[in-house]
C-alpha positions in Angstrom: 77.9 -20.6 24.0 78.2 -16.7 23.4 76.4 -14.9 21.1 78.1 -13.8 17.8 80.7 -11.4 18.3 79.0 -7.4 18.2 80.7 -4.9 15.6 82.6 -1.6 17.1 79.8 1.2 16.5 79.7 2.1 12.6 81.7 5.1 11.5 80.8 5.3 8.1 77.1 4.9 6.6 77.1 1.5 4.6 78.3 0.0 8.1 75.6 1.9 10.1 73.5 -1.1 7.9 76.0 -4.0 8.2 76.7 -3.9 12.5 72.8 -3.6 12.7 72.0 -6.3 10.8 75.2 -8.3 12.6 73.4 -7.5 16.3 69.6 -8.2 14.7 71.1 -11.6 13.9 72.9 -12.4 17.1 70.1 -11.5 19.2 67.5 -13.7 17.3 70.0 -16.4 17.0 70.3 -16.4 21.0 66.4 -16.3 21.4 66.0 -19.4 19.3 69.1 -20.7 21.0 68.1 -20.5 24.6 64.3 -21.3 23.4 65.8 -24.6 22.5 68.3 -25.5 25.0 71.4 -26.4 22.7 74.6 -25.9 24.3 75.8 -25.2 20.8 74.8 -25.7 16.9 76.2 -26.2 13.4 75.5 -23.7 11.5 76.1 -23.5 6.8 76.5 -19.6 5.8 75.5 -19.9 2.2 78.0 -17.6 -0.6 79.4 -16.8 2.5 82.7 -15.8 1.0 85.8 -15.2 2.7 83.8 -15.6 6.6 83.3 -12.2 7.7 80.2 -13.2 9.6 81.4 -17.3 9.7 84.3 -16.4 11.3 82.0 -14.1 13.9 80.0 -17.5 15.1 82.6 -19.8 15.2 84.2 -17.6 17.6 81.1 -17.7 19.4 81.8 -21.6 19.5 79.7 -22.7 17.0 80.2 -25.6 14.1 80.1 -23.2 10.9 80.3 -24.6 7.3 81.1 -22.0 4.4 79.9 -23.1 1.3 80.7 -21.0 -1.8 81.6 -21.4 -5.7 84.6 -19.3 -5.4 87.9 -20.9 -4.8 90.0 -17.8 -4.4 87.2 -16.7 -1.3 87.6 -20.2 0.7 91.4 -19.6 -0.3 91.3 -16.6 2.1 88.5 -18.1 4.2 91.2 -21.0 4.7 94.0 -18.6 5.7 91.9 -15.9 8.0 90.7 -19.5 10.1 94.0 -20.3 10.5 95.6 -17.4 11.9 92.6 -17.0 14.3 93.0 -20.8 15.5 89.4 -21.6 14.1 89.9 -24.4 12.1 88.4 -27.2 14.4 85.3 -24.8 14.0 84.9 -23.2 10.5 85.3 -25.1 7.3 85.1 -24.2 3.6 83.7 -26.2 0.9 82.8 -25.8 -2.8 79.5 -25.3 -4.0 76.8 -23.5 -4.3 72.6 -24.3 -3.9 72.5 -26.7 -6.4 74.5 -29.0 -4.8 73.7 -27.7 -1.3 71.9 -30.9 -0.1 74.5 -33.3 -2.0 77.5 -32.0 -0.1 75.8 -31.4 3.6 73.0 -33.5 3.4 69.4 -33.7 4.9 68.6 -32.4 8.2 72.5 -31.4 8.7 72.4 -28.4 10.0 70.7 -26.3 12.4 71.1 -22.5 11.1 70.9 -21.8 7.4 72.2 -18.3 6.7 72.0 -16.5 3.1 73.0 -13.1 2.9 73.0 -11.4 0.0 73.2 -14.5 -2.3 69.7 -15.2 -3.4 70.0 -12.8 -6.2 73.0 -14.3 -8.0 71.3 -17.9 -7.7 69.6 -19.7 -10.7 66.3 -20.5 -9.2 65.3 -18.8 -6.1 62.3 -21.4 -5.4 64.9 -24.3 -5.9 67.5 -22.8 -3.8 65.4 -22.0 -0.7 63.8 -25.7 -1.3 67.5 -27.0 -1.0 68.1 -24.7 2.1 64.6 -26.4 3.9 65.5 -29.7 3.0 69.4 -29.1 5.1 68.0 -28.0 8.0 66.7 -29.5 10.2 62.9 -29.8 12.4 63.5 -26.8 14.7 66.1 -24.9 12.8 66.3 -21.3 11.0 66.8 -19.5 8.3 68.2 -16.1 8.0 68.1 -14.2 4.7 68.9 -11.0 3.5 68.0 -10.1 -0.1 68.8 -6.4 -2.1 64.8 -4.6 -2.5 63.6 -3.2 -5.8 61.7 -0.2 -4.0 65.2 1.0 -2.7 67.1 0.7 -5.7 64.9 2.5 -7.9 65.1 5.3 -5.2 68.8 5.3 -4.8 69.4 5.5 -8.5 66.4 8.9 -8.8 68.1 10.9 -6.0 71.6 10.0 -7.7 70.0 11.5 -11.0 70.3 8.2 -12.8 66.5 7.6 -13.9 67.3 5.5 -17.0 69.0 3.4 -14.0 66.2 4.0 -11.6 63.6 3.0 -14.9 66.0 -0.7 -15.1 66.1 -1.5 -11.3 62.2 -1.6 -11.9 62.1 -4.9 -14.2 65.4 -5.3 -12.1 65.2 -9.6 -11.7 68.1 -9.5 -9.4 66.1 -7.3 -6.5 63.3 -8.2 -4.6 59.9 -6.9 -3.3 59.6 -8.0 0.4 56.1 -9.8 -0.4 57.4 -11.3 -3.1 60.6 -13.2 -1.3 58.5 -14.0 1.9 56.0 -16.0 -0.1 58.7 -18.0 -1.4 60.4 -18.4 1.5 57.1 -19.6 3.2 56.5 -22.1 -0.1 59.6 -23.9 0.9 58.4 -24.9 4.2 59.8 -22.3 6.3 57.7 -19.9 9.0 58.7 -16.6 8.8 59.6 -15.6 12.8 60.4 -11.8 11.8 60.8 -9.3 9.3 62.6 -6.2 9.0 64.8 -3.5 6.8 68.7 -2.7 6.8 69.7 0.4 5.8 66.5 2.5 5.2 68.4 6.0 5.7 72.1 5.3 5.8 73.0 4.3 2.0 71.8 7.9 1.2 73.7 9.5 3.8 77.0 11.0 2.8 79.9 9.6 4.3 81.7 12.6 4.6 79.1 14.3 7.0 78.9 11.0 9.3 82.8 11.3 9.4 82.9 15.3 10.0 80.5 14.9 13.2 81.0 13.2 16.2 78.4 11.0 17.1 76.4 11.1 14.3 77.2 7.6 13.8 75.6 6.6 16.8 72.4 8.7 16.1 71.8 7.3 12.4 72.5 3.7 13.8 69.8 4.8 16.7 67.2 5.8 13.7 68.1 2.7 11.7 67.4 0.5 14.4 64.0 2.3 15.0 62.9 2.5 11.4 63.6 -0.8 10.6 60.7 -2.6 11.8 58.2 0.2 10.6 56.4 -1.5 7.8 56.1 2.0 5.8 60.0 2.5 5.8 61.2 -1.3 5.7 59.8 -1.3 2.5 62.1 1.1 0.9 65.5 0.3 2.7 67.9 -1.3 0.4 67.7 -4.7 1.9 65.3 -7.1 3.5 66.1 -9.2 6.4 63.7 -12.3 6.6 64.0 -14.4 9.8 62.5 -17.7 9.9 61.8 -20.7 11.8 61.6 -24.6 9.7 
């Protein structure tokens, strides 16, 4: 099957972040994909919302599961699938990591993908043990998790240091160590590592949109910082890649 679908090049900053992370993903999830030999697999995107990125690997012709608390999201995920003739391909159910393993159950899936959703869950630890015990021997994870470093940074060059003082103690952001040790505790092997948006978030979005190209050159530097230990550290989100 294809690889997921590639973003049109970024034209303002924020997306500079979001279509790298959208071609990182595809290209690791065609690696593992041709390194196994499966003509397809099922994958569960995790507070995945209203399928921006499910809808991307379904069309791909994969099996994708969304699984989210919010009914008004799988509401719109329900009526997006429909008008792009995906609904033998992308489902939506209720839930959340709690009940992850309860409404998929073990070994079910081959691709686990959690973007952006560790931070409003409970228990981290829990959750991620949930995620290893749904997928199956073989299988992956793909995380992406908001970084403390970057926040307290955005918040100083903003001129907001009583914010920039709170992101430190900040329990909803991570420290990259921090999130890979957990992510290694609950059985998973961590295949790569790298940072989204270590320049672009500070960029402003009318000088990307006043110059042509410059689009192109920040998403250039992005994809060149990002695996620099030194500078993933401080980009506003982590991208973990790992194997179970």
């Amino acid at each position: 099957m294809g690889e997921v679908r590639r973003q049109s090049r970024p034209h303002r900053p924020r997306s500079v972040a979001d279509a790298l992370l959208v071609d990182r993903l595809s290209a690791q999830l065609s690696n593992w994909q041709t390194s196994r030999g499966l003509a397809d697999y099922a994958v569960t995107d995790l507070g995945g919302g209203t399928g921006t990125l499910a809808m991307s690997l379904a069309e791909a012709g994969h099996r994708v599961t969304v699984v989210d608390p919010s009914l008004d999201a799988l509401a719109s995920l329900q009526r997006r699938t429909a008008e792009r003739g995906l609904a033998d391909r992308l489902q939506g159910i209720q839930g959340d990591a709690g009940n992850l393993v309860e409404l998929l159950g073990e070994a079910s899936t081959d691709v686990m993908i959690c973007h952006r959703t560790l931070e409003v869950v409970d228990d981290v630890a829990t959750a991620l043990s949930a995620m290893a015990t749904a997928v199956r021997s073989g299988g992956v994870l793909s995380v992406v998790v908001p970084q403390r470093r970057a926040a307290v940074i955005s918040q100083a060059l903003q001129g907001h240091i009583g914010a920039a003082l709170e992101a430190i103690d900040d329990p909803s952001r991570f420290d990259l160590d921090q999130v890979c040790s957990m992510i290694t505790e609950a059985g998973f092997r961590i295949a790569e590592i790298e940072g989204i948006g270590v320049l672009s978030h500070h960029v402003p979005a009318a000088m990307i949109e006043s110059e042509t190209g410059l689009a192109e050159q920040l998403y250039q530097l992005e994809s060149r910082l990002s695996r620099d230990p030194a500078f993933r550290a401080v980009a506003a989100w982590a991208h973990i890649f790992a194997s179970r």
